[in-house]
C-alpha positions in Angstrom: -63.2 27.3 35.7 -64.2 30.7 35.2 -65.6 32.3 38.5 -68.5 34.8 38.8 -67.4 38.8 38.8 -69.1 40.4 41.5 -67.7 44.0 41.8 -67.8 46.1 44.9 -67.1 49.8 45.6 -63.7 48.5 46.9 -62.2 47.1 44.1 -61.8 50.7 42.2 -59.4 52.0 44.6 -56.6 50.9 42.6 -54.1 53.5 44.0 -54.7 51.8 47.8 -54.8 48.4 46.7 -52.7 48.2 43.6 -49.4 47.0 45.0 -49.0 44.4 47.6 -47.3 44.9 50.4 -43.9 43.2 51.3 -45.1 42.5 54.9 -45.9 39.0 54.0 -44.2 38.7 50.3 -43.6 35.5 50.7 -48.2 34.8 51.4 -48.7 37.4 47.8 -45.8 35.6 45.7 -47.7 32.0 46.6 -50.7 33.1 44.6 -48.3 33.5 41.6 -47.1 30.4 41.5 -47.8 27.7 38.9 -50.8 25.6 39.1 -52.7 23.3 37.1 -56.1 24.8 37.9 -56.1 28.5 36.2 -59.0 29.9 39.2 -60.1 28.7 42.2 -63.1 26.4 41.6 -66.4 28.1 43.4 -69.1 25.9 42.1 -71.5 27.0 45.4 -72.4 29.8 43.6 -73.0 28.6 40.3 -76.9 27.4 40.5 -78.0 31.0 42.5 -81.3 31.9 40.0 -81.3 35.6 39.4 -83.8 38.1 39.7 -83.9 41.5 37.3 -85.5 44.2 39.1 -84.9 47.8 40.1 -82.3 47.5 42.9 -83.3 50.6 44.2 -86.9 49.1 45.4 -85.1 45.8 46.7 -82.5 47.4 48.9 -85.0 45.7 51.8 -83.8 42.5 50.4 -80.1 43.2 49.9 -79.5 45.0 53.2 -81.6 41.2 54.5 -78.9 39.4 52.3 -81.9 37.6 50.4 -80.4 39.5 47.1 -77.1 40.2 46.0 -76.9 43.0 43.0 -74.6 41.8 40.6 -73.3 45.4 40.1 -72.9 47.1 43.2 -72.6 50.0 41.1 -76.3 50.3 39.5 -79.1 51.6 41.1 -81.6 51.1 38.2 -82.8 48.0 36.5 -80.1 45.6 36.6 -79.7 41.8 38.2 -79.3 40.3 41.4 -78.4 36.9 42.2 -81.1 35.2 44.7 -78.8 34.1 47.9 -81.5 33.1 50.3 -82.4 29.3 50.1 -85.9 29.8 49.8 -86.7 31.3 46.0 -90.0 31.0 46.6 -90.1 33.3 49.7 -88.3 36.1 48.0 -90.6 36.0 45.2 -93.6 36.4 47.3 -92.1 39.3 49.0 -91.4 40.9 45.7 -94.9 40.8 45.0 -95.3 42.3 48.4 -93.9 44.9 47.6 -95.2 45.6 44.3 -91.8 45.7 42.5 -91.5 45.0 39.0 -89.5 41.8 38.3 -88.3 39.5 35.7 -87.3 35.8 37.3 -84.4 33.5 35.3 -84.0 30.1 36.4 -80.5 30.3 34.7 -78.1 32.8 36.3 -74.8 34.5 34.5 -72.9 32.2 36.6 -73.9 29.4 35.1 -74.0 30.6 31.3 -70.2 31.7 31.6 -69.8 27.4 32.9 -71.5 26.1 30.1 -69.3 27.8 27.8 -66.1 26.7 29.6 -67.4 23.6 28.5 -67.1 24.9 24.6 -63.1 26.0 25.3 -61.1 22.3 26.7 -58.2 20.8 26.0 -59.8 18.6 23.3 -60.9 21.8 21.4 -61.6 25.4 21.6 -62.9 26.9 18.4 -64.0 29.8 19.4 -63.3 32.7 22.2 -65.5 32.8 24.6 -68.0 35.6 25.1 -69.5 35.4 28.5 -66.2 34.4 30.2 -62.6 35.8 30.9 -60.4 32.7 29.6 -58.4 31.5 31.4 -54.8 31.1 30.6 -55.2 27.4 29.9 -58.2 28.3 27.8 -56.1 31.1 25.5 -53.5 28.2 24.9 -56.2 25.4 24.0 -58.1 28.2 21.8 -54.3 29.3 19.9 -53.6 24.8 19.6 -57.0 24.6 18.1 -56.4 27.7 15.7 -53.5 26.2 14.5 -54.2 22.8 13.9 -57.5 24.0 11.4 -55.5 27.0 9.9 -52.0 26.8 7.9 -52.5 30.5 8.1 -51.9 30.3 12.2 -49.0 29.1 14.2 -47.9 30.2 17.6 -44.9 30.0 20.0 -43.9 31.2 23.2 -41.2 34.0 23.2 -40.3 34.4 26.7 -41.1 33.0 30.3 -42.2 35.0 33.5 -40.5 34.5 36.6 -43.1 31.8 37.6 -42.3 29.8 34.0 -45.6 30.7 32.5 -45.0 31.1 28.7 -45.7 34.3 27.0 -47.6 32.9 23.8 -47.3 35.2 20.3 -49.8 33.9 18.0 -48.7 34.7 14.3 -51.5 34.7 11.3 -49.6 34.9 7.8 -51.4 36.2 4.7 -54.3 34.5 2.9 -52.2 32.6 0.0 -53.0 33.7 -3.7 -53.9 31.4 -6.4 -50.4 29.7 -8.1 -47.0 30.6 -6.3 -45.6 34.4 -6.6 -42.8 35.1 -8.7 -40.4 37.5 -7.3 -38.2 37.7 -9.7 -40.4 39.1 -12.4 -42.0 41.8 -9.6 -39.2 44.4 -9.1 -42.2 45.9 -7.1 -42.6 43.2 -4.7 -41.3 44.4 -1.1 -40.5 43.0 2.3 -43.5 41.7 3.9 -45.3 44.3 6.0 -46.8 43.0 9.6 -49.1 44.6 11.9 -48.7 43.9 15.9 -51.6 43.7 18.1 -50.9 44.0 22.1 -53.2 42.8 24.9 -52.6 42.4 28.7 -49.9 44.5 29.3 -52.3 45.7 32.7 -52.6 42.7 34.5 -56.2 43.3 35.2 -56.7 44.5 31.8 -58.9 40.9 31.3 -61.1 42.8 28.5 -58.1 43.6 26.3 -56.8 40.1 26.1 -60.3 38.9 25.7 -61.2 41.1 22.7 -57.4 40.6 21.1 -58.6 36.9 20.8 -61.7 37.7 19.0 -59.6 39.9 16.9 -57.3 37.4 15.9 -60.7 34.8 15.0 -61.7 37.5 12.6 -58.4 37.7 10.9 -58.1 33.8 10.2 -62.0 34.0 8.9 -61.4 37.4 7.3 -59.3 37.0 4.1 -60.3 40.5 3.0 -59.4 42.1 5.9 -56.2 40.9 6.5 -55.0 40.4 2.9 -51.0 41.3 2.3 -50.8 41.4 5.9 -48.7 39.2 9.1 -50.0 39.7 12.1 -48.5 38.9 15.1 -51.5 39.1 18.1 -49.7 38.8 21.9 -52.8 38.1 23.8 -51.7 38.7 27.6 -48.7 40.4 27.9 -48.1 39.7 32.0 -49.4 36.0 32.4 -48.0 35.8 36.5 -50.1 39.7 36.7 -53.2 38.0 34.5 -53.2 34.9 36.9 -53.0 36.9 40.0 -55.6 39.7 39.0 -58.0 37.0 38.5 -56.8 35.0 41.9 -56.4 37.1 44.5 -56.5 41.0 43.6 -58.7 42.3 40.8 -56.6 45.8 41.1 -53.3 44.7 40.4 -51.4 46.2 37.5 -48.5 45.0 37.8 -46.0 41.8 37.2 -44.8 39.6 40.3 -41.2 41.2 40.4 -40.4 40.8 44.0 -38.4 43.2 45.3 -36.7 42.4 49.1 -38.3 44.8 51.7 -40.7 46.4 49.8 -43.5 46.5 47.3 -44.1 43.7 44.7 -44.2 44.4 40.9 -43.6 46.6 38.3 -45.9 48.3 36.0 -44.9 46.7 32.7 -46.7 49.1 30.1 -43.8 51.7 31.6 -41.0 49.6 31.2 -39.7 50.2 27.5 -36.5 51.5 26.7 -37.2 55.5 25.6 -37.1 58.3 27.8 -37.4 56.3 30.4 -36.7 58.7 32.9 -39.4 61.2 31.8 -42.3 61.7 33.7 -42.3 60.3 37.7 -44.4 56.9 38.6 -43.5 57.0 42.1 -42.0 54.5 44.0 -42.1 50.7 44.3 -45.5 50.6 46.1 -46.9 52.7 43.2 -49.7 50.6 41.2 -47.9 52.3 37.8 -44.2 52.0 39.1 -42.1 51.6 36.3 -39.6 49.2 37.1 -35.8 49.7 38.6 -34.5 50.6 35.3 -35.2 50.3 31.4 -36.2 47.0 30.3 -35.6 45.4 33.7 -38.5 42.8 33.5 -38.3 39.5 31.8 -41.6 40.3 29.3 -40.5 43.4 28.3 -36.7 41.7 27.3 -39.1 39.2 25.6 -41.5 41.2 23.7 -38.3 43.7 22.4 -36.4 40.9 21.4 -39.2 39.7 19.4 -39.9 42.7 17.8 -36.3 42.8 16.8 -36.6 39.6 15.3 -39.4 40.3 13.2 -38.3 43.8 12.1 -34.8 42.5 10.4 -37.3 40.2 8.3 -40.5 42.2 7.6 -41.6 45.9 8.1 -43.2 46.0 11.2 -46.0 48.9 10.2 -48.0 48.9 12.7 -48.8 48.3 16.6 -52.0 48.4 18.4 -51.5 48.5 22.3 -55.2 47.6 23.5 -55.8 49.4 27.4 -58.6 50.1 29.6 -60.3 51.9 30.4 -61.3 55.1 28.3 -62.7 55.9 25.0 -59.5 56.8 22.9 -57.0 56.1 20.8 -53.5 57.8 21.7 -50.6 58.2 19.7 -46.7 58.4 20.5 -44.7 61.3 22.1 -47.6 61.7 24.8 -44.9 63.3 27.5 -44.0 66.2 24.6 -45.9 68.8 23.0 -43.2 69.1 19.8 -45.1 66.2 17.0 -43.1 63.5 15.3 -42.9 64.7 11.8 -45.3 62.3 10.2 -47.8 63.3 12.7 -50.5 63.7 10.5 -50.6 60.7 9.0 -50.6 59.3 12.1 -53.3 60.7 13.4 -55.0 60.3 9.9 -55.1 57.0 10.5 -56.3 57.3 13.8 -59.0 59.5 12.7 -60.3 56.7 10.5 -60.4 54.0 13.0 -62.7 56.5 14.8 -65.0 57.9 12.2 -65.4 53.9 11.3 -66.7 53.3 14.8 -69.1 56.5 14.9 -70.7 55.7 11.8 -71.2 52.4 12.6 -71.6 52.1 16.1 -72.6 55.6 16.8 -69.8 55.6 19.4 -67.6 58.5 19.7 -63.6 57.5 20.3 -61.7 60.9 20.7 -57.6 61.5 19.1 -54.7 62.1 21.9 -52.1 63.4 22.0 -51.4 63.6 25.5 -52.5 60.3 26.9 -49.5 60.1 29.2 -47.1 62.6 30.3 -44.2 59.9 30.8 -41.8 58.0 28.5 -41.2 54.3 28.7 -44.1 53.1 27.0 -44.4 50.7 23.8 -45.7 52.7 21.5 -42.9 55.0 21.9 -40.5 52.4 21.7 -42.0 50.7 18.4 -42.3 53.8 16.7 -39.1 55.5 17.5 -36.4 52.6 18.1 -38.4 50.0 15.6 -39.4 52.4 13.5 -42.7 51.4 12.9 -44.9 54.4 11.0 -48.1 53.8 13.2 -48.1 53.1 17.1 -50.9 53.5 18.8 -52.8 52.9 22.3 -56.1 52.0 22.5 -58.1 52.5 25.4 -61.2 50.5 24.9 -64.8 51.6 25.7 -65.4 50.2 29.0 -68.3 52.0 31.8 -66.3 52.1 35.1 -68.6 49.9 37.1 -68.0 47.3 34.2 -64.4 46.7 34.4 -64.0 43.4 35.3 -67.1 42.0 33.8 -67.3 40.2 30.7 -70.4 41.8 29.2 -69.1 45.0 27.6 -67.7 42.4 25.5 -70.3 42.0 22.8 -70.1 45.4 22.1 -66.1 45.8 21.9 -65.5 43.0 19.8 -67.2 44.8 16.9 -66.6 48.2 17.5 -62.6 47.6 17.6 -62.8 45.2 14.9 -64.8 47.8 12.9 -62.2 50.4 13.6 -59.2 47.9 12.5 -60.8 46.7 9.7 -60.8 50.4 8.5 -57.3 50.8 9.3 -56.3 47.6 7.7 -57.7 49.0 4.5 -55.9 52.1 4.4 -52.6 50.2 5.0 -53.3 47.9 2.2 -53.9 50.7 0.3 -50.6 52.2 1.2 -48.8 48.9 0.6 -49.9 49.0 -3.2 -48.6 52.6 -3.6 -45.6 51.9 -2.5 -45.4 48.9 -4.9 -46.3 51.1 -7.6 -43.9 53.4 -6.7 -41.3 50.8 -6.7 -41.8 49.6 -10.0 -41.9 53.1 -11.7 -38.5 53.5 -10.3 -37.3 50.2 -11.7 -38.9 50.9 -15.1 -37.1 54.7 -15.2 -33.9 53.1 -13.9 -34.0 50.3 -16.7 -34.8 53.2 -19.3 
């Protein structure tokens, strides 16, 4: 079951509460371990009726506990679930009070558990939109995928400390009419693949939750992703993802214990480049990156993976999807000296932005300088894979919305917008290059 996000002022003081202690390690590490039941089931709350209103002219109300703002954060029009048992009494003091208000039998709550109902074992078609899935949920939605696609198969590449499987969904290329014929296109070159990261952050729920859609639009899509593999890793940290939705919305982190001190290690920091430049502070730091290069078990997996793939197809490009912000960063953050193809790279960054403007008339800014440490993926795909395009994308979230599921509907389609102008330009770029190819085997032949 998916439970209801209620934030609080608390909850963004992720430099305080980002690392748990190792008073009690042994109380944190127990919310990591396995369990049949993703989230704590809290049903009580699911029927509450909801009341849209100014929250500023119901603070009465609030500060009475008859009303409980579902963003702590607004102050304007906005919604507030009806706690007290009597409805009927806190609709007759609004209109006491002369306060504009729109009643809805049929709270948030109990939209996102309908749609659970849409995502089971027996079937999940589609992601969800008014929910955070569940881990269970991401696996039904990849078994469902598969079985109604040949295009999609999955796997898991790794396990976390706790045994939960780190799932890579793959989504080959829309098949052609009658079977290719290598041997008559000298032009014909290894396959090219795109990667698409999510959940690296364990709290970073919206990422893995718009990765999803992404990869629905890529099986529907033939277009889009024609010529193309993808291979979409939807949460990154499953033990971090569980226990950011359990117990600590904060965390960043994996559940690396680490005897006498602070738990976990900050796995977008992990990679095995220039690790050692830039500082993230000690164990207790909510960004700590870890003992040493490629000390956790999901980074190990994820590199190995992209080792595997690379000695079969041409890894070209890797999307790792972050939050929050409103830009897409490229490699060699920590340096002010530009790889040599930097402007292609930040072409192509350019166009995933202008794509989103025009459409969307949101404004994504270019970076260079998004961290000023090494250790990061997109480094390490670009520079040890050797992948021409590496980016991180920090997705379009308002702060007081992190951890609910509504900036949703407008993420989905913006990033998808912004990759399906990407994914044009690559194609593009694949055909030259066949081109190319074949001109130099007609010159060579002549």
């Amino acid at each position: 079951m998916t439970r209801a996000v209620l934030l609080a002022p608390w909850l963004l003081l992720l430099a305080a509460a980002g690392s748990a202690h190792g008073d009690d390690p042994d109380g944190a590490l127990d919310y990591g371990q396995v369990s049949d039941e993703d989230y704590p089931d809290v049903a009580e709350d699911s029927t509450l009726p909801v009341i849209k209103t100014n929250i500023s002219e119901v603070q009465e109300l609030v500060i009475a506990n008859w009303l409980m703002p579902c963003n702590f954060f607004e102050t304007g029009w906005g919604e507030a679930l009806v706690i007290h048992d009597d409805v009927d009494a806190v609709i007759a003091r609004l209109n006491e009070l002369g306060v504009r208000y729109v009643y809805d039998e049929i709270n948030v709550v109990t939209q996102m558990r309908d749609e659970d109902l849409l995502c089971a074992e027996a079937g999940c078609p589609r992601p969800l939109w008014n929910s955070f899935m569940t881990l269970s949920q991401v696996k039904y939605f990849l078994t469902d995928a598969a079985k109604n696609s040949p295009r999609v198969s999955f796997r898991a590449i790794g396990t976390t400390i706790y045994g939960r499987e780190m799932l890579l969904a793959h989504v080959a290329p829309c098949r052609r009419q009658g079977p290719p014929n290598p041997a008559s296109n000298p032009g014909l070159q290894r396959p090219w693949a795109v990667w698409i990261q999510a959940g690296l952050g364990a709290n970073d729920w919206m990422t893995t939750a718009v990765a999803l859609h992404l990869l629905r639009n890529l099986v529907d899509d033939c277009q889009a992703s024609h010529g193309l593999h993808f291979y979409v890793m939807v949460v990154g940290n499953p033990d971090g993802y569980f226990f950011s939705r359990r117990r600590q919305m904060t965390w960043k982190k994996n559940l690396h214990f680490f005897p006498g001190s602070c738990m976990g290690v900050c796995l977008p920091f992990n990679y095995p480049f220039l690790f050692n430049i830039g500082t993230m502070g000690s164990t207790c730091h909510p960004f700590y990156r870890g003992p040493s290069p490629m000390s956790e078990v999901e980074t190990i997996a994820i590199i190995s993976t992209l080792k595997e793939i690379s000695e079969k197809q041409d890894l070209m490009m890797l999307l790792d999807l972050q939050q929050p912000g409103q830009s897409i960063v490229l490699p060699f953050g920590w340096n002010l000296n530009k790889p040599e193809d930097y402007d292609a790279m930040r072409a192509l960054a350019l166009t995933y932005t202008e794509a989103i403007r025009v459409n969307h008339n949101v404004y994504y800014d270019v970076n260079h300088n998004g961290y000023n440490v090494g250790g990061t993926l997109i480094d390490y795909a670009k520079f040890v894979i050797g992948m021409k395009y590496s980016y991180r994308i920090f997705l379009n979230i308002d702060v007081p919305y992190l951890f609910h599921p509504m900036p949703m509907r407008d993420l989905v389609p913006q990033t998808w917008t912004g990759l399906k102008a990407m994914l044009k330009v690559l194609q593009a770029e694949k055909v030259q290059v066949a081109r190319e190819t074949i001109l130099a085997f007609q010159k060579d032949q002549n």
